[in-house]
N, C-alpha and C positions, 0 to 999 in steps of 0.2 A: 504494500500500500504506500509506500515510496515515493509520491506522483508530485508532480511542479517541481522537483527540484533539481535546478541547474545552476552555472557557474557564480553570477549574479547573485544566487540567492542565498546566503549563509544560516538560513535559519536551521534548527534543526530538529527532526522528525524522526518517531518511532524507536527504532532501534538505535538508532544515533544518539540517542539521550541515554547515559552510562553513567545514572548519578545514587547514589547510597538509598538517600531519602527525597521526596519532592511534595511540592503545595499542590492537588489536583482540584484544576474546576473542571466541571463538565460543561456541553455546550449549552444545555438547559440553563443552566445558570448553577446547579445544584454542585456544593461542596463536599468532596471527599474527603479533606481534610489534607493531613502531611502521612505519604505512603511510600513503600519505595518504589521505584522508577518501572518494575516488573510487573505494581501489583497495576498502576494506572495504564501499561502498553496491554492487558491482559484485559482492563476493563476497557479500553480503545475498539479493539479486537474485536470486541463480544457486541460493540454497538456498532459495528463494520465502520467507524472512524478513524483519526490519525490520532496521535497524543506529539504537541506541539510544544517548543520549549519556546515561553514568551518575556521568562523575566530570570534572566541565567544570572545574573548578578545580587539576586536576593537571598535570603536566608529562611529559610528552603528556597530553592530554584524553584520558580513559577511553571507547571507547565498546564496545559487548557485540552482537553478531547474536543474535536472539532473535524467537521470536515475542511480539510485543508486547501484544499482544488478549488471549493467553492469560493472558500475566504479571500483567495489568491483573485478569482474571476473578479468578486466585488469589487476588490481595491483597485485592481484596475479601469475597472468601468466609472468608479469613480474620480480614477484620476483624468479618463478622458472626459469626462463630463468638465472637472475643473477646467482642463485645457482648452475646452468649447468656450467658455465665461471668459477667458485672456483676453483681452481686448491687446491686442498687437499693433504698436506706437509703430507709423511709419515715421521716417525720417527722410527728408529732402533735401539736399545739398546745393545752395546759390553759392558761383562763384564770381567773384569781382579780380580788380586788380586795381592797385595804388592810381592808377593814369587812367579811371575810368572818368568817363564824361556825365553828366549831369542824367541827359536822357539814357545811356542806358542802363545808369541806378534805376531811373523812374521804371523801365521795364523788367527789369529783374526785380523789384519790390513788387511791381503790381503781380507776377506769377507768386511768388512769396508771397503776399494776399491770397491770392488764391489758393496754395496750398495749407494753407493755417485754414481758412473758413470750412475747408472739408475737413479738417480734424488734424491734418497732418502737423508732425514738430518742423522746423525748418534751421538748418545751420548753415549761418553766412561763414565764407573761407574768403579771406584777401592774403591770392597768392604772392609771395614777395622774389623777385627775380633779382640777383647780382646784387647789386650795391643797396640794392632797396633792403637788404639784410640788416645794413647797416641803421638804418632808423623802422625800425617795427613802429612805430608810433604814428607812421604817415598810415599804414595797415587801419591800425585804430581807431581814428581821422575818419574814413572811408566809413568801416561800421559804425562809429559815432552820428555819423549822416544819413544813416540807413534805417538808423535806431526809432527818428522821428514819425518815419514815415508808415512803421508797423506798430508802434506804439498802443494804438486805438483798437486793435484788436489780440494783441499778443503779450505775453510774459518773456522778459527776460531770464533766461535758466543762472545765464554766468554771464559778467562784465566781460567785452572780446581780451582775448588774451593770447600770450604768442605761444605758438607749441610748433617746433620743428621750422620749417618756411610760410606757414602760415600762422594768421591771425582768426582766431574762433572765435565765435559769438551763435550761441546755441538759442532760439525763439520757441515758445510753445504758442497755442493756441489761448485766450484768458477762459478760465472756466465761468460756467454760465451766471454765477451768482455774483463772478467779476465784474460781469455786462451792464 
């Protein structure tokens, strides 16, 4: 009766449990009490279930008669269900550069609008090429100018800052009681 177990799962079941004395619950709910490890695989057995070891660090060691196979289906199915609930943050990348011109800030902010108002987060990058290394500050300059114009509908996450050849500046969407 052996079943669900593979590499991943360290739990341990049945005969694998090689302990003097142990705490048995049953699935019911109903307490055996503290018995040795033979007498609870024997009463496992006799209900066609598993005897599962669920608390190995206690005094007596916990173990619970259960079906195991099923316990396993549940937890899974639960976890996909959680995984259904995730609500999954996309993120959109604007990039600019230090020499951009007025209008096509304005067009790269108005897409930027546009992908906040559908939910999405947005991160401005001002690439820095050559010498422009040398003053990250004109970088900041750039998303300082950018800042006003998403303002009315968005959160700033973090003030831009320099990481690597670019300047970040991460925007979210304002939540609705921001509005």
């Amino acid at each position: 009766m052996n079943r669900g177990k593979n590499k991943k799962d360290e739990t341990k079941l049945n005969e694998d449990i090689r302990l003097p004395q142990v705490r048995c619950m049953g699935d019911d709910g109903t307490q055996y009490g503290i018995i040795s490890s033979d007498e609870a695989l024997d009463i496992a057995h006799e209900k066609g279930l598993d005897l599962v070891l669920i608390a190995a660090m206690a005094k007596p060691p916990v173990v619970k008669i259960m079906d195991y196979g099923k316990f396993k289906y549940q937890e899974e199915k639960k976890k996909k269900e959680a995984k259904k609930k995730q609500k999954k943050i996309e993120v959109k990348e604007i990039k600019l550069s230090v020499k951009i011109a007025d209008n096509d800030i304005n067009y790269k902010v108005k897409h930027a609008r546009e992908f906040l108002k559908s939910g999405k987060h947005v991160k401005f990058r001002v690439f820095l090429r050559g010498r422009e290394m040398a003053n990250p500050q004109a970088g900041k300059d750039v998303l300082n100018r950018v800042w006003p114009m998403v303002e009315d509908i968005a959160t700033k996450e973090n003030e831009p800052k320099f990481e690597g050849r670019y300047v970040n500046m991460y925007v979210v969407p304002k939540k609705e009681k921001d509005k």
